[in-house]
N, C-alpha and C positions, 0 to 999 in steps of 0.2 A: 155287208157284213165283212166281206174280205180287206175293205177300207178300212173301216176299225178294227180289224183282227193288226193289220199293216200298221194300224199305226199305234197300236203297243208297243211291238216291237221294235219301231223306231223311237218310242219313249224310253223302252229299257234299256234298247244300246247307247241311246244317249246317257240314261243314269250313271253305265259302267263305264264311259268316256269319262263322267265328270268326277266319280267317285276314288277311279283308280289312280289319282297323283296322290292324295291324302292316304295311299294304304302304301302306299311304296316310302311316302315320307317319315312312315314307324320305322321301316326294316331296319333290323338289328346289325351293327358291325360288330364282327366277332376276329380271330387274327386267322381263319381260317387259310387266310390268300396269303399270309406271312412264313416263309423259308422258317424263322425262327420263332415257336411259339412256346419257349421255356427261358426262365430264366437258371442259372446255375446261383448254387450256393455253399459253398464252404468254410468251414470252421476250422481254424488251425488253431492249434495246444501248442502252446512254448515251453522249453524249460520242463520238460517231460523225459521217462526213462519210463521202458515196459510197455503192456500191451492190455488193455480192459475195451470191453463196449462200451459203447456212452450213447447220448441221444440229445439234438436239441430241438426248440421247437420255435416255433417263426410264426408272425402276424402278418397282413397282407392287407390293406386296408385305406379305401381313395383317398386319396390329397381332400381335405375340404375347401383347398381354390379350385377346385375342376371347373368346369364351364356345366356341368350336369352331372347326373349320379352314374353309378357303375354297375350295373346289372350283373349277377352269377355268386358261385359259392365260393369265394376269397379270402376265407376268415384264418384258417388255421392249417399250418403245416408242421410235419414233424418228420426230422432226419436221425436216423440213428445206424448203428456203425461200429466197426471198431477204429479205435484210436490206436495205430502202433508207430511208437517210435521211429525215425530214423538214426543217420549217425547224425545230423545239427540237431537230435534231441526235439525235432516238430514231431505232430500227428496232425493228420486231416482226417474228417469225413464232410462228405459232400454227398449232394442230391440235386435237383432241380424242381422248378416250381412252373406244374403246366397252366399257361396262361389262356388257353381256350377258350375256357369258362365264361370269359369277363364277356359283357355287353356294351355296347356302347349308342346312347342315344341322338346322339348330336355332336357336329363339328366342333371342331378345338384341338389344344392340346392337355393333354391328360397326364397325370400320376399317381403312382398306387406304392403305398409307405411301409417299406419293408421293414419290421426291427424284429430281432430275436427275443423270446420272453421266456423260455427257459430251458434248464438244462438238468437232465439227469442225476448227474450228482455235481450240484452247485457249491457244494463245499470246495471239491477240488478240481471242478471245471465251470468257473467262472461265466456268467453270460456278459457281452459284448453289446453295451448302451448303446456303438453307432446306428445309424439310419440310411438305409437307400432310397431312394425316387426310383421308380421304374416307368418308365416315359413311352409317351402314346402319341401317335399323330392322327385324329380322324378327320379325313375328308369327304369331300362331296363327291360322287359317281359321276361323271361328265358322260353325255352324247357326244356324236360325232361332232354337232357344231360349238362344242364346249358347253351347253346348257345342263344344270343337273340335273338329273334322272331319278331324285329322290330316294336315291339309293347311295348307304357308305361304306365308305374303305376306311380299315385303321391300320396305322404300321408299326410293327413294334422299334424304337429308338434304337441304335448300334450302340450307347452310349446309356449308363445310369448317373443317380445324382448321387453324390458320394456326400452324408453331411461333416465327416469327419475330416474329409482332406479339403471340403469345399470345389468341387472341382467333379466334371464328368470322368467318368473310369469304362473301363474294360466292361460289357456288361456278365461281372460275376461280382456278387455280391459277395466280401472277401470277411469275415470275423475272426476277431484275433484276441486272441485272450492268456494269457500266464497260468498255467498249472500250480496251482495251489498249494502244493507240494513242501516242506518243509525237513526240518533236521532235530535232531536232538543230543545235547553233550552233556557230559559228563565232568567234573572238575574232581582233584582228589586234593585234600589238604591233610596234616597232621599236625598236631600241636603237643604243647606239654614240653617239662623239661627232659623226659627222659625220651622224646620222640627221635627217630632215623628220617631226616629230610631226601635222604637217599634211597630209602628202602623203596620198593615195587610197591605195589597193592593190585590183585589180582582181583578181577570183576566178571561176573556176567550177564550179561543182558542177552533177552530173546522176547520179540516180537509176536501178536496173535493180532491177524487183518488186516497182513498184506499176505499177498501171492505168495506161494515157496518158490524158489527160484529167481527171483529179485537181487541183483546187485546193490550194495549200497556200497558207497566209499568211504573208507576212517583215516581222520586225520589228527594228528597231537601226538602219536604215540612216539615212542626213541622206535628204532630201528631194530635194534639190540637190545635186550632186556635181561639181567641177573633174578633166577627167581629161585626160591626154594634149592637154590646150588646148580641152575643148570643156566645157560646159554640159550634163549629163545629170540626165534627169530618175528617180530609183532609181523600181521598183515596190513593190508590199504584198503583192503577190499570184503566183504563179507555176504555170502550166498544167502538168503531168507530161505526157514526152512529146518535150521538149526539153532545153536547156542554159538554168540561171539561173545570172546574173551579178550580182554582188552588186560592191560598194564601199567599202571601212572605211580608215579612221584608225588615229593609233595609240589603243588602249584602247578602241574602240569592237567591241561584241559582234551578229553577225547571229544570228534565230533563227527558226527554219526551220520550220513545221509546229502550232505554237503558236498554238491559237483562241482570241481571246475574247470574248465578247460577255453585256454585263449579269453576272451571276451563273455564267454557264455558262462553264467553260475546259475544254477539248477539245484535243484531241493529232491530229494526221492523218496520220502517218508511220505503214504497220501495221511491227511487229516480223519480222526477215529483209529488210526493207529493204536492199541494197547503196549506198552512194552513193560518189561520186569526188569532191573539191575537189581544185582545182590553181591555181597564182597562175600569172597570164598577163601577158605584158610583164615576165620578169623579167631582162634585161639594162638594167639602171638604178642597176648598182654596188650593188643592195642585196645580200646573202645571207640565202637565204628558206630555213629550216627548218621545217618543218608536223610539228608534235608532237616538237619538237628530233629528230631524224630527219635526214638531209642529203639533203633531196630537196624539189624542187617542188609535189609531190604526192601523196596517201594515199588510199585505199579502207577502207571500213570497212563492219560490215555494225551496221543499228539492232539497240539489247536494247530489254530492257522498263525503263519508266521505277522500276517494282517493283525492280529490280536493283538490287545493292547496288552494283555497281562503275555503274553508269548515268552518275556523272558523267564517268568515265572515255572509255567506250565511246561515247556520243552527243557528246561534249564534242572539238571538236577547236581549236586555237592556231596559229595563224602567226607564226614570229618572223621580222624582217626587221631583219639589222645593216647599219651603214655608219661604219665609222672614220671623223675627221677627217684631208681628204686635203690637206695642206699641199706645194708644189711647192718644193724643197731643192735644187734643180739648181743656179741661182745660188752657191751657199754652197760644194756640194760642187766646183767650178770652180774656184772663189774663193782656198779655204783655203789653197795653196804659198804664194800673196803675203800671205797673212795670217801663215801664220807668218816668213818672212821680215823682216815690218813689224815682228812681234813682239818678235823679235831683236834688232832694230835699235834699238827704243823701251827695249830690254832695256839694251843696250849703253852706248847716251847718261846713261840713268839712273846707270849704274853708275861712267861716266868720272868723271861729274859728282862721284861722291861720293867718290872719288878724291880729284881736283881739292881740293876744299875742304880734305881733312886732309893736304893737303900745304901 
């Protein structure tokens, strides 16, 4: 009995000699053993002024050359943040993407395809088409005499695939994008014979859905302006929040929200902006139509400067006529003894000629 009792147990030890190389050949490589198991990811705004939260969101998803699949929950990430300005007019927000998760089945070299898919407010923060690789090397588990062990190691790459510059990079996945941001002017004309090409015309405009507090910068106006009898001095600048007043000629264009500085031109109107212009002081005999329109004033909401109708839509015209106004009173009084005198000059003439052929 003890014979056979012995030699079961030398059949099961043997089972678990032969069994345990195929259970070690599943184990799972994860980055556990890796110093660095995140990638970073930032989003930089260009061409920005001020300060809002925003948020984007990011895909993560195996190369389909892999050498095998990619085990774990990899699908979807989201960063969000506020975006504030500095003085080069950038914002960032950044986050990181923990790579723990992933699984890996088998030797090779591995990639997992980074691209951003959306962003909070896409109108005026743009998502960024490039692509990352984020790169894997897994190997085999060596014993002391170099033989595998049926066990693996992955290591996460020092280095990403960048598809946009073609070439490995820093491992931070860098997206860069243009703030969407735009301007809107103003043009003033006058016409007619009896119009002042020199006179002022006094306007206002004010904004509902941006921030109060908001710098915007104007540009077209004179420096110096005659209005109403006084000596004003125009600004460059205007705080959101209240009513700006602006000042034009004829032919002269104000432009509203339009940065520039050195090499950098920046927009600071965001897109869904509403704004109102209206001409103020207009009993002055002139006739003021705003976007030939019969009316004093227009509401309009900002597009992207992207748009194709953009000249249209940001783009607004005052036209201001005034006939020559000639005073005819005298004349229309006058004319019974005009024609009367007429008659009379008519008459003499005539005896006259009479007279001689007699």
């Amino acid at each position: 009995m003890k014979k056979i009792f012995g030699g079961i147990i030398a059949a099961l030890a043997l089972a678990v000699v032969t069994i345990a190389p195929k259970v070690m050949a599943t184990n799972e490589a994860h980055l556990s053993g890796d110093s660095r198991k995140s990638i970073r990811i930032v989003h930089k705004v260009t061409h920005y002024s001020g300060e809002t939260h925003a948020g984007f969101s990011y895909s993560l998803t195996p190369n389909p050359n892999n050498p095998a699949q990619i085990g774990g929950n990899t699908q979807s990430i989201s960063c969000s943040g506020k975006l504030r300005a500095n003085e080069r007019r950038e914002a960032t927000i950044e986050c990181s993407i923990s790579l723990t998760d992933l699984i890996f089945y088998k030797v090779g070299d591995y990639a997992m395809t980074l691209v951003e898919t959306g962003s909070s407010d896409e109108a005026n923060f743009p998502i960024d088409s490039n692509r990352y690789d984020i790169l894997f090397q897994v190997t085999n588990q060596l014993d002391g005499e170099g033989r595998p062990t049926g066990a693996l190691n992955v290591r996460l790459a020092d280095v990403i695939y960048d598809y946009k510059t073609d070439s490995k990079v820093e491992p931070t996945a860098l997206f860069v994008t243009e703030a969407n941001y735009t301007y809107i002017t103003l043009t003033n004309e006058v016409r007619g014979a009896g119009a002042d090409a020199d006179k002022y015309f006094k306007y206002t405009i004010s904004f509902d859905g941006i921030n109060d507090g908001e710098i915007l910068t104007i540009t077209g106006q004179d420096d110096v302006v005659e209005y109403d009898g006084e000596q004003i001095v125009t600004e460059n600048s205007f705080t959101t929040g209240g009513t700006l007043r602006v000042y034009l000629k004829h032919g002269q264009t104000v432009t509203i929200g339009d940065y520039v500085n050195g090499e950098i031109t920046a927009h600071e109107i965001p897109q869904g902006t509403r704004y109102a212009i209206a001409r103020e002081d207009g009993d002055d005999g002139y006739d003021t139509r705003i976007d030939d329109d019969e009316r004093l004033s227009t509401t309009k909401e900002v597009t992207g400067i992207s748009d194709a109708g953009f000249a249209v839509r940001n783009t607004t015209t005052a036209i201001n006529s005034k006939d020559a106004n000639v005073d005819t009173g005298a004349f229309v009084e006058a004319w019974p003894y005009l024609v009367v005198a007429l008659f009379g000059v008519s008459g003499y003439i005539i005896s006259r000629h009479i007279f001689r052929r007699a």
